[in-house]
C-alpha positions, -999 to 999 in steps of 0.1 A, spaced: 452 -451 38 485 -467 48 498 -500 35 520 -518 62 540 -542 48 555 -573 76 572 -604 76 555 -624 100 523 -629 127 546 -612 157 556 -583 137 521 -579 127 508 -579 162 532 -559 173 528 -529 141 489 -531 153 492 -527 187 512 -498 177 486 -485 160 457 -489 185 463 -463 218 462 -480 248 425 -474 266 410 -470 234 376 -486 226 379 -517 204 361 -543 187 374 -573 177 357 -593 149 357 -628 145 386 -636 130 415 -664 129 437 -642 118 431 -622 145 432 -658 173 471 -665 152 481 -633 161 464 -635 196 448 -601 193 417 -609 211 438 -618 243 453 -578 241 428 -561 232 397 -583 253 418 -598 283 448 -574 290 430 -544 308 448 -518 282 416 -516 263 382 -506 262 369 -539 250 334 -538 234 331 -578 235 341 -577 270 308 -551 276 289 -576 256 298 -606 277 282 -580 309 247 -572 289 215 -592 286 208 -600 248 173 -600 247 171 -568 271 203 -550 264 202 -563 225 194 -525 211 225 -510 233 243 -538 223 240 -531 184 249 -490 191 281 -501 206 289 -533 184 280 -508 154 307 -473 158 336 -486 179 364 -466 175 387 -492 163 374 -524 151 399 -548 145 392 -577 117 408 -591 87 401 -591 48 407 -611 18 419 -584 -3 433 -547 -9 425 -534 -45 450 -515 -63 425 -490 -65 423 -491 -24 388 -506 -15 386 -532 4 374 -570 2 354 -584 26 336 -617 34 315 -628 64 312 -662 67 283 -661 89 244 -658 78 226 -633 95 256 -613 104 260 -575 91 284 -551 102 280 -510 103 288 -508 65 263 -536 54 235 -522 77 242 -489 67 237 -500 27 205 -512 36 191 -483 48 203 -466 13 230 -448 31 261 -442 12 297 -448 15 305 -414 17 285 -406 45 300 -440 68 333 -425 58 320 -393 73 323 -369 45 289 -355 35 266 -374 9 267 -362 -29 
C-alpha cells in the first residue's frame, strides 16, 4: 500500500479524487470524514461516478435486499475512513452501528480468510 501524507480536508479531497477514475463504481461508507471533505456529493451527486448508494436509493429493500447486499458487498472502490494505520500496515476499523457488517466482517463469519478477501489464494 501507499501512505499519502496531506495538509488539510481540500487537499485530501482532491489526492482521492485523484485516485478514484472517473465512471468507476463506488461506495461510499458512512462517514463524517467523508460529509467534511464532501465526498459523498462527488462521488453520489456529480454524475462522474457509478454510485452504488445512488442504485440503492432506486431498489426495494425488502424485494431487492439480496441484490442489494451483492452490490453493497465488492464495489470496486469503497470509500470510508479509519481510526488507525499500524506500523505493521493493517488497518483499524470501527463501525459504530449494531447490526452493520461490511464484506470483511461477513466474510470472517463464514470462516473465510484474509488472504482470500485480499484475493490471493487461501494457505
Amino acid at each position: 500500500f501507499e501512505v499519502f501524507v496531506v495538509e488539510n480536508p481540500a487537499e485530501a479531497r482532491t489526492k482521492i479524487l485523484e485516485l478514484i477514475p472517473e465512471g468507476s463504481e463506488v461506495m461510499t461508507m458512512t462517514s463524517k470524514t467523508l460529509d467534511v471533505l464532501e465526498l459523498p456529493k462527488y462521488f453520489n451527486v456529480s454524475g462522474k461516478f457509478d454510485s452504488i448508494r445512488k442504485k440503492f436509493a432506486t431498489m426495494d429493500w425488502v424485494k431487492d435486499a439480496a441484490a442489494m447486499r451483492k452490490l453493497g458487498a465488492a464495489p470496486a472502490f469503497a470509500v470510508g475512513s479509519v481510526q488507525a494505520l499500524t506500523e505493521d500496515g493493517r488497518l483499524r476499523c470501527r463501525k459504530s452501528g449494531l447490526g452493520r457488517r461490511g464484506a470483511e466482517d461477513s466474510e470472517k463469519r463464514r470462516g473465510r480468510s484474509k488472504a482470500r478477501l485480499r484475493g490471493k489464494p487461501s494457505a
